[in-house]
N, C-alpha and C positions, 0 to 999 in steps of 0.2 A: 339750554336745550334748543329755544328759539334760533339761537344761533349755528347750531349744528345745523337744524332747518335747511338753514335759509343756503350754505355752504354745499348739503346734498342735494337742494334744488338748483343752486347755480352748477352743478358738479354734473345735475342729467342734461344741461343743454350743450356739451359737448361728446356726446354719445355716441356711437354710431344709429346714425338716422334710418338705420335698413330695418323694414319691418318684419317679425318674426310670429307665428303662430304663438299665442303665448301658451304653456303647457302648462298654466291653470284651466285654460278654457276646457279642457277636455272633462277637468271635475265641478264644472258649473253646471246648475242645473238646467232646464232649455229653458228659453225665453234669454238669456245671457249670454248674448253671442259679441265676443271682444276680441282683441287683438290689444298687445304691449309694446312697448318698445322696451331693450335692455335700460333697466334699473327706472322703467317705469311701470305705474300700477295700471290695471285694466280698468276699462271704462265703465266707471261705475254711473249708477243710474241718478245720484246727485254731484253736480258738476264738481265741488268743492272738494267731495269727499277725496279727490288726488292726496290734499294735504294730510289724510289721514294715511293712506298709503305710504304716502313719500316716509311720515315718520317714522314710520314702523319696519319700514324698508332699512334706512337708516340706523336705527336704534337696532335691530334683530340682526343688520349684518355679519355681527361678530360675536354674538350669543350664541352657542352650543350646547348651553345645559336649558334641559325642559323647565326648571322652575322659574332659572330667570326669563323664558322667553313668556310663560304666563304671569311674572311680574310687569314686564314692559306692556305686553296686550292690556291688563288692566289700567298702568299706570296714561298708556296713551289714549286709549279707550274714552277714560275719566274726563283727560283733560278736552279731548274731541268732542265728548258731546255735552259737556260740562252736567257728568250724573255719576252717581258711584256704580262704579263697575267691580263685577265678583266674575274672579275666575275661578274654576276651581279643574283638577285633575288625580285621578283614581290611581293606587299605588296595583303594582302588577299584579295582586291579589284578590283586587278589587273589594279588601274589609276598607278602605277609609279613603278620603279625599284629601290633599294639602288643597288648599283655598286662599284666594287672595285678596280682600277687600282693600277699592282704592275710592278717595274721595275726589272730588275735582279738585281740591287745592293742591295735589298731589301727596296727601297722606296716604300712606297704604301699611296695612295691616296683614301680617302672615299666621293662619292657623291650619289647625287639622281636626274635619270633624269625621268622623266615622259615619257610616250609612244612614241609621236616623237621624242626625243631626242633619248632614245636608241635604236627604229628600231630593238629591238631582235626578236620579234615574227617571222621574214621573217624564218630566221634563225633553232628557234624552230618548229617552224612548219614542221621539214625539220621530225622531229622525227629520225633523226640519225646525226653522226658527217658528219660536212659539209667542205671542202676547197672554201673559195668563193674569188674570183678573182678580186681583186680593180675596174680593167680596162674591163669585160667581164660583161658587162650589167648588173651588177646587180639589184634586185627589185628597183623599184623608192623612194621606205621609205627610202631604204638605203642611197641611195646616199648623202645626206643629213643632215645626221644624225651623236651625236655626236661619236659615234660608228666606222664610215665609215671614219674618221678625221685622228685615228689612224694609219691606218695601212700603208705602202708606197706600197704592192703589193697586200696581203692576208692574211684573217684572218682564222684561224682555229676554227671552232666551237663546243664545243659539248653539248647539248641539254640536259638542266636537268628538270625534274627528269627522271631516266633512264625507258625506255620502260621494264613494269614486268608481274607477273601474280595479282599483287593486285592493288588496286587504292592508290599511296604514299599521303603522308602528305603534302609530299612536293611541293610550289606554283611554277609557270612555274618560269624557272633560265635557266643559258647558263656560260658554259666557256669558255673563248673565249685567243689563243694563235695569238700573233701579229707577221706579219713576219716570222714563223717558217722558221730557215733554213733547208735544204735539211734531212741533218742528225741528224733532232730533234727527240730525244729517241720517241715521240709522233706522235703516229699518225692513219691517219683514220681507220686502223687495230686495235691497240692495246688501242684506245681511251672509248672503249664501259665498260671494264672492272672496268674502271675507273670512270664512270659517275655510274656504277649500285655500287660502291663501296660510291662514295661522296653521290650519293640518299638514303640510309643505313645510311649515319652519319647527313644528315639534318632531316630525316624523325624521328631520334631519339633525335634529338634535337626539332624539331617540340611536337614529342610527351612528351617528358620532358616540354616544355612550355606549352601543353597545359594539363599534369597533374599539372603543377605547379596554371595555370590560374584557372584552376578546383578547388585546394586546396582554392587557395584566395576567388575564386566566393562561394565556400560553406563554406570557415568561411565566409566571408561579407553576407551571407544568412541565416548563423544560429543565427549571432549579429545582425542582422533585425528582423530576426523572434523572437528572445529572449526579442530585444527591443517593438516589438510589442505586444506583449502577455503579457509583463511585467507590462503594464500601461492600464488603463481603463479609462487615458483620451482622446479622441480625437483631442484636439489640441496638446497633444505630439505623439501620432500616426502621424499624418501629416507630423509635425517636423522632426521625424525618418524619415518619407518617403523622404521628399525633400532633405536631402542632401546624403543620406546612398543609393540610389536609381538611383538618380542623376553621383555619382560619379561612383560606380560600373556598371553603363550601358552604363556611357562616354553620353551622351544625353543630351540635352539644356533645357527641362523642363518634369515636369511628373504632374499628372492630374488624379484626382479621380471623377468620375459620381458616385451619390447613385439615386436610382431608388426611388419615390417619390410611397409608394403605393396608394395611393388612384387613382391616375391619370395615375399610369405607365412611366411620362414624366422621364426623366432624368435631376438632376439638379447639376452642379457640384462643387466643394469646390471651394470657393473663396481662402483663404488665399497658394493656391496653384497652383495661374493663372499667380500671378507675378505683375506688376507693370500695363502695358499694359491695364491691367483688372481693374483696383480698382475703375476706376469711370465710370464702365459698369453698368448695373443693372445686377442683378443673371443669368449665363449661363443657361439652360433650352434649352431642347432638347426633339422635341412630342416623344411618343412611335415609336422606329422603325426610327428613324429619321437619318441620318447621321449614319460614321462610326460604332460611342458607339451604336446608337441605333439599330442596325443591330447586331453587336457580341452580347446585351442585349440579345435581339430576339431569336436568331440562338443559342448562349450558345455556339461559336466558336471563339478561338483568329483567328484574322490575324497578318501579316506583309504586311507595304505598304511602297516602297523606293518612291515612286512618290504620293503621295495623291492626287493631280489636274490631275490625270490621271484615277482615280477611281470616277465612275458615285456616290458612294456612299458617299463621302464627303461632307459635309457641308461647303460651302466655306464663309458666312456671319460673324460668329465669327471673321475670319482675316482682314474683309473689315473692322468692326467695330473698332477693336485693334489697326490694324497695327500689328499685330503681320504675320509671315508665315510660314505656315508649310509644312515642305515637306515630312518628314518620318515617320512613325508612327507605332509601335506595340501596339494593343490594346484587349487586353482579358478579360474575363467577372469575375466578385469576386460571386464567389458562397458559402453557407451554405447550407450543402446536397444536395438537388434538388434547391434549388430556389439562384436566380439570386438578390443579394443587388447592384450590380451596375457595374464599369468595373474602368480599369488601365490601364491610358496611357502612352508610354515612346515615347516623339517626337524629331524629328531632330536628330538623331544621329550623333556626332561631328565625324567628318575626316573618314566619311564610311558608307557605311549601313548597317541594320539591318540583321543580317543572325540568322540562326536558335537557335544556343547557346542564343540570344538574347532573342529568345522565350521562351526558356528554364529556363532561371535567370529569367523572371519576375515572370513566371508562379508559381518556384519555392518561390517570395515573394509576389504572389497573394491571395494564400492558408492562409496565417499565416495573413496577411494582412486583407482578409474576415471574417476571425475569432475574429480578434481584431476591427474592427467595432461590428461586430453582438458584439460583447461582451459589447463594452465601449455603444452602442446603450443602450443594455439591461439593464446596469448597472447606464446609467441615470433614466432609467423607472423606475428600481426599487428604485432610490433615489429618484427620483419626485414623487411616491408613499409613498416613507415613509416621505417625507419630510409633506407633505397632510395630512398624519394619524396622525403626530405629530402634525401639526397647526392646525388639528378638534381636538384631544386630548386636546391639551393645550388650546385651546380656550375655550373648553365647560364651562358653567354657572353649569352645575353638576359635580362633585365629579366624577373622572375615576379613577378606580384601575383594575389592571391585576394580578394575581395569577399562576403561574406553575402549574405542576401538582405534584409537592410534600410541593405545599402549599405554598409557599414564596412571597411575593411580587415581581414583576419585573420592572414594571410602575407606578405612582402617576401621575396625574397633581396637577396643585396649586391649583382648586380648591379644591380638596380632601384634597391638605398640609394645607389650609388656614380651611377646615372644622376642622379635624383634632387638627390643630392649632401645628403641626411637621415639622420640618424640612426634605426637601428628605433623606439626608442621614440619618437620624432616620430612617425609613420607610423603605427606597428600602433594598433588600437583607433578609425582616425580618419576620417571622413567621406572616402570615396573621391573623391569630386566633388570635394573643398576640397585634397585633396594632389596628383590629377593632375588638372594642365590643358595645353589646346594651344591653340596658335595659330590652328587652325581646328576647328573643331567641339566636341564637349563631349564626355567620359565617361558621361552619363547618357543623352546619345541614341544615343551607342555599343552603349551597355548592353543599351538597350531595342533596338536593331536585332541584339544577340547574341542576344536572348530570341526575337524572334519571327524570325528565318531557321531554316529546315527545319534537321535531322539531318544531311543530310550537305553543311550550307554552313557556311561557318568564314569569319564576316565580317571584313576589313583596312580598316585605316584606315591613309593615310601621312598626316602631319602634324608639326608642332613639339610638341615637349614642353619646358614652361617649366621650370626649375630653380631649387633655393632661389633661387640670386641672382640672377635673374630672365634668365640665359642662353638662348638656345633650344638645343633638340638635335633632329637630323631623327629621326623615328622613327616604326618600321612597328609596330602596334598588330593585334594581332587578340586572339581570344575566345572563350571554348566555356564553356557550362554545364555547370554537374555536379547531378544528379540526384536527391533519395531515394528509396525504393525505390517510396513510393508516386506517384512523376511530378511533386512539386514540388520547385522549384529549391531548391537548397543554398548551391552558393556559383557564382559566377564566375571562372575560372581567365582572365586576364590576360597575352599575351606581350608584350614591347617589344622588338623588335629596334633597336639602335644602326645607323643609318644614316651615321655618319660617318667610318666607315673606308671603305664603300660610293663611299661622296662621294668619298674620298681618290683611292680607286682608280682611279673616272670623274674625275679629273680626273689625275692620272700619265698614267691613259691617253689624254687630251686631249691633256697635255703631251707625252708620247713621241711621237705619230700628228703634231703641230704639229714637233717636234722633228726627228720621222725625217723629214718633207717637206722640211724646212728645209736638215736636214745633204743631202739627196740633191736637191733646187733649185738649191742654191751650186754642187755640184762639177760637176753638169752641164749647168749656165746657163753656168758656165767654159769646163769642154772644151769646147762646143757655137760659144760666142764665138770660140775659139783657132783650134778647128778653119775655123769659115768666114774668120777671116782669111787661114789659111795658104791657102785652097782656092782667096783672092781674089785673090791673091799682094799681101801687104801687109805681108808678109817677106822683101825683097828681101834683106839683107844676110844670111849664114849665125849672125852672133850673135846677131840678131832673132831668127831660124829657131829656133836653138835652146832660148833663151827661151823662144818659146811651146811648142815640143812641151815643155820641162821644167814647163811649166806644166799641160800637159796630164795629163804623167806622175803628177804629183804630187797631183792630184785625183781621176786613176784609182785612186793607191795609199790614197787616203783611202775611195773607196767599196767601193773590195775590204777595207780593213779594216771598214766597218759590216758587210759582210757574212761576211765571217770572223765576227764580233763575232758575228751573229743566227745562227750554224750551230754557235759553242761555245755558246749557248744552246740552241740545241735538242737538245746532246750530251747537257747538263747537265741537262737534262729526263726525258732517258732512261738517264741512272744511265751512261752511254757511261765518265764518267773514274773508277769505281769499276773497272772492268772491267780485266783485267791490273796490276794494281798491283803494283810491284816498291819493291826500296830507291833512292833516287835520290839522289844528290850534288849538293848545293844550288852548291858553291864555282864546278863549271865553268860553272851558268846565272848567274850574279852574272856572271861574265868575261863571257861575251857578250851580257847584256842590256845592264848598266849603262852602258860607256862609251857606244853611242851615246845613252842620257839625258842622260850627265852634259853633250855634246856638246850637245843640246837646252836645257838648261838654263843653260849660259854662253852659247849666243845669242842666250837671253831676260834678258841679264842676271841670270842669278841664281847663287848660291853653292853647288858642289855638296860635297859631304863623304861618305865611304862607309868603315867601316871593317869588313871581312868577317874571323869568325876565319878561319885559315886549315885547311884539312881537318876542315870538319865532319862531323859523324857522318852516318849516311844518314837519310832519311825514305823514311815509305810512300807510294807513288804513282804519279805517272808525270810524265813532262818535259813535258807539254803543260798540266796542271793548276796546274804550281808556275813554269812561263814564265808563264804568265796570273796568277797571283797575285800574281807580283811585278814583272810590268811593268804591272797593271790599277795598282797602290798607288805606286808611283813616279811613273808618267804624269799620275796624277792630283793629287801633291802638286805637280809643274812646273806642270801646267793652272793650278789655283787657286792658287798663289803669285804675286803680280802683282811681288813684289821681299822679296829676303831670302835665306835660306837653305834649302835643301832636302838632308834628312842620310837616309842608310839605315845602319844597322849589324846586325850578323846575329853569334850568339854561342850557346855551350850551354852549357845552364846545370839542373841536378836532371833527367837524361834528358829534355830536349828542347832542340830548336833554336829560338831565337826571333828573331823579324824585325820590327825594329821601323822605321817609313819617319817621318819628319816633318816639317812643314815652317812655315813662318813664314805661311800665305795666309791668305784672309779669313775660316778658320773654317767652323764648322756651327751655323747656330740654335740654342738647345735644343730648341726645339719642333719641331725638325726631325728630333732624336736619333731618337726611337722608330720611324720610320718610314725610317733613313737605308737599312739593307741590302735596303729591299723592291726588288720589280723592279719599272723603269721610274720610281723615285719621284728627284726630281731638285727639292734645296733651293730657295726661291725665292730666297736671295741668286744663286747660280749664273745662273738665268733671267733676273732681273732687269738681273745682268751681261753677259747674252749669249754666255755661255761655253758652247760648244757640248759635246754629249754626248748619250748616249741615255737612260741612269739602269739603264744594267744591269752594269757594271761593278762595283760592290763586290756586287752582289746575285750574281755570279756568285764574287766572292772569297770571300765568307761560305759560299756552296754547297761549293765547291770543297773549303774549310777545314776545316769540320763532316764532310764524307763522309772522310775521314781521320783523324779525330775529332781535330782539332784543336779551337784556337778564336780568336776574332779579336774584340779590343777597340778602342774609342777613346776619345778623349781630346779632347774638345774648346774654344775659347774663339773667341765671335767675333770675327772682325777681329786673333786672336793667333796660330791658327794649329792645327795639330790634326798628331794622331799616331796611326797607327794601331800596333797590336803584335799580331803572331799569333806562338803557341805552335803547335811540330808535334813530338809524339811518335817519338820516335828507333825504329828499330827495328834488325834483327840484319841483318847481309852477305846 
């Protein structure tokens, strides 16, 4: 160390020799009037005392941090006046002192005493160097204290930071010389120079720390805010918040209120309550309510070192938790004008909150606001698209979208399945070249959607070609979509499928041909019968009889079509839902079947029936399940033209099932899909001339389903078909 010395004194005598005001003088007290030379000390009033200077000059040049620069003060101190020197300096809080006890050999000792123990403030407060006197009363702190232990007569004190014209950096401190003896180089004279010189080297270490803390707190602020605006999810926003938030503020939790608008209440994120919380029901706070609901309000941060001190806290949350709060800085998250909710940083570990506090949140407030409103808006806008695409892709019609330089951008399936293309065929492809029609084109369509007013929505019916060069009927309409500035975007596209349309209007052709047909015959009969009997052209009574049986038997056929069209219109209006009880299938099997089976050996055919015997009940009613199971038997005799016609009826995993089948001439396949509609009647049926209306199974199917059964087939042309309903057993 001697050595350094002697190096920084041979190191000042080549210096610039120009004298300069030194800019300690201005915080020396008056009577001390000096002048320095660069990297020299000012004239102190014992000639010697330079080499205290010089070493301290030397040793502090390249110190920045405050502890070690109150290490070297003591350690140089010590060995200057050969006496133990105690530094000591006050933590930003001002609860306690780090302290530094040095001996002249250069031992030195690092502690921390808290306020009573050190009793410096007596001292400080003197605001000048003190001599205080072991034994001459001193203050009562003193006495006591571990401070007062030291010394065997008198401490010498001088009071840092030195008295100036600025307010220093630096927190209350004291040096303190033990025992000086008589002819210590130091003293109450030449001490003041010296304390405005060590306030100068803390103040610049202070300020070194706190551009240092400044540099960390604004990177740790810009990799928050970079982390925040980076992601537009929410639950990584929170993420970032809890621990990047957390550490940087030193604080035991933080807490986000979002302001619920419809009701204004405040309601706050759970996943960032903590443990405490998780089997609370959702924090909520009325408008104005508490702390948050106040800064909401006001659009004012606070700081509160005591919260149970402020009228304005909500103290139920912590009764609830067990949680407790004592510190809290809380300010509001704003997007331009308006108030999304507030950010809290609570309990500050080992201190309270002071203003810089305010400052770091506020500064991850802003970024923080922005990245809600954002991830907010960014779900809207996915729960928006995600909507347009599942009404897109759902639709029963044909969607296609178009650009405005003509290209496809959109299909759904039904449009690919009209089509009959693959999406990637389609998307990206010249609209004109993938849809065409039979008559007219897409492009003059196009142009006739563009230029009809606002509220026309131009149709086009026509054919649309298919990969494999198929037609399909189809109703086309069109609307434009917009930008904001009035030029088109894209082209929104409908295709309605027209051929089930088709299908319809021709059942309904067929039923309307059908029902003339079936009520022509029976009353072009009676009508014949009746004028013969009236001519008398039925002399003999077994003629006679014949024709009224003829007659009978035509009536009993048009009173069945219309039985037939009035359990249609039961069935229409929910009629066989209505009173549903358990019913027993075995005694309608007894009185429907024989006369079928009677029917079906006069048309030559084979009947077979094997019913378990006392089946379980069903729901419903006897006029629903006579119709079910004379519409399925009737109809297996009808279309049987020779063979066998079987019903068998059995229970089996809680239900009854009824299965009828017969040997006829089958169902199309292409007939399947549309067998149960009403009025729809296969064309082998028509072509054979087999009469019917085509509402019979479409009335079983109803019937079945409203009981929640259900009813399948089984079909083969020209082999013959089966139908099988399950029906749900229910209780006496």
């Amino acid at each position: 160390m001697r050595d350094q010395r002697d190096l920084t004194h041979q190191a000042s005598r080549f210096t610039l020799s120009t004298t300069y005001p030194c800019p300690l003088a201005k915080r020396a007290p008056r009577g001390y009037n000096f002048t320095c030379m660069m990297n020299e000390a000012p004239t102190l009033l014992t000639p010697h005392a330079h080499q205290l200077w010089q070493s301290l000059s030397a040793e502090l040049a390249s110190v920045f941090d405050a502890h070690g620069v109150c290490a070297v003060v003591a350690s140089e101190v010590a060995a200057f006046c050969g006496v133990t020197a105690v530094t000591g300096i006050s933590d930003p809080f001002k609860k306690y002192f780090d302290v530094w006890v040095c001996q002249p050999d250069g031992a030195i000792e690092q502690i921390r005493w808290d306020n009573a123990k050190a009793s410096f403030y007596p001292l400080i407060d003197e605001g000048q160097p003190t001599l205080a006197d072991k034994f001459s009363r001193p203050p009562a702190e003193l006495v006591h204290s571990a401070l007062w232990q030291l010394p065997r007569e008198q401490i010498l004190a001088l009071p840092l930071p030195a008295p100036g014209e600025y307010q220093p950096l630096t927190p209350p401190g004291i040096l303190c010389l033990i025992d000086p003896p008589p002819d210590c180089p130091l003293t109450l004279e030449n001490l003041p120079p010296l304390g405005v010189f060590i306030t100068s080297i803390l103040d610049r270490a202070f300020l070194r720390h706190t551009v240092h803390r400044q540099d960390v707190e604004f990177a740790v602020v810009s990799d928050i805010s970079f982390a925040l605006t980076s992601t537009l999810s929410l639950q990584n926003i929170y993420k970032q918040l809890m621990g990047s938030v957390k550490r940087t503020l030193n604080v035991g939790s933080v807490s986000v209120g979002l302001i619920d608008q419809p009701t204004g209440d405040i309601i706050f994120v759970d996943m960032l309550l903590g443990d405490l919380f998780k089997d609370l029901p959702p924090l909520r706070l009325k408008k104005g309510q508490g702390i948050a609901g106040w800064v909401a309000e006001n659009r004012q941060p606070v700081v509160i070192n005591d919260v149970y001190a402020d009228n304005r806290f909500y103290a139920r949350f912590d009764r609830q938790s067990g949680f407790h709060t004592d510190s809290m800085i809380c300010i509001p998250l704003q997007v331009e004008e308006r108030v999304i909710g507030i950010l809290q940083a609570i309990n500050k570990v080992g201190g309270e909150f002071i203003d810089n506090d305010l400052r770091l949140l506020q500064a991850i407030g802003g970024p923080l606001a922005a990245a809600i409103e954002n991830a907010g808006l960014h779900a809207e806008v996915l729960a928006e698209k995600r909507r347009i695409e599942t009404i897109f892709a759902s639709m029963s019609e044909g969607m296609l979208t178009v650009n405005a330089d003509g290209f496809i951008t959109h299909a759904n399936d039904a449009l690919l399945s009209l089509l009959r293309q693959e999406a990637d065929n389609v998307l990206g492809q010249p609209a004109h070249k993938m849809i065409r029609f039979s008559a007219g084109a897409l492009p003059d369509f196009t142009q006739q959607v563009l230029t009809e007013g606002d509220d026309e929505y131009p149709q086009l019916a026509t054919n649309l070609y298919q990969s494999d060069g198929q037609l399909v009927p189809v109703l086309v309409s069109g609307a434009p979509i917009y930008h904001d500035n009035g030029t088109v975007s894209e082209i929104i596209f409908v295709f309605s499928d027209l051929r089930q349309i088709r299908e319809v209007e021709r059942m309904r052709d067929d039923f309307f041909h059908g029902i003339i047909h079936e009520l022509r015959t029976p009353l072009a009969t009676i009508l014949m019968y009746a004028r013969l009997l009236r001519e008398g052209k039925a002399q003999q009574k077994e003629k006679a009889d014949r024709f009224l049986g003829v007659i009978e038997r035509e009536s009993d056929r048009l009173q069945k079509m219309v039985r037939q069209m009035l359990e249609l219109a039961k069935m229409e209006a929910r009629e066989f839902q209505r009173g549903a009880e358990p019913i027993r299938l075995n005694p309608l099997f007894e009185e429907i079947l024989p006369p079928l089976a009677d029917r079906a050996t006069e048309k030559g055919l084979t009947f077979r029936q094997k019913i378990q015997p006392d089946l379980p009940p069903v729901l419903g009613s006897q006029d629903s399940y006579h119709l079910i199971i004379k519409n399925l038997v009737e109809n297996a005799i009808k279309f049987t033209l020779s063979g066998t016609v079987r019903v068998d009826a059995w229970n089996e995993n809680g239900s009854v099932l009824l299965k009828v089948q017969d040997e006829g001439i089958g169902i199309p396949e292409q007939a399947m899909p549309n067998l149960f509609g009403r009025f729809f009647r296969a064309q082998t049926a028509v072509e054979r001339g087999i009469a019917g209306t085509g509402l019979g199974l479409y009335m079983v199917k109803e019937t079945v389903e409203n009981y929640n059964g259900t009813i399948t087939v089984n079909s083969k042309e020209g082999k013959g078909t089966t139908f099988t309903v399950r029906l749900p057993i229910t209780e006496e």
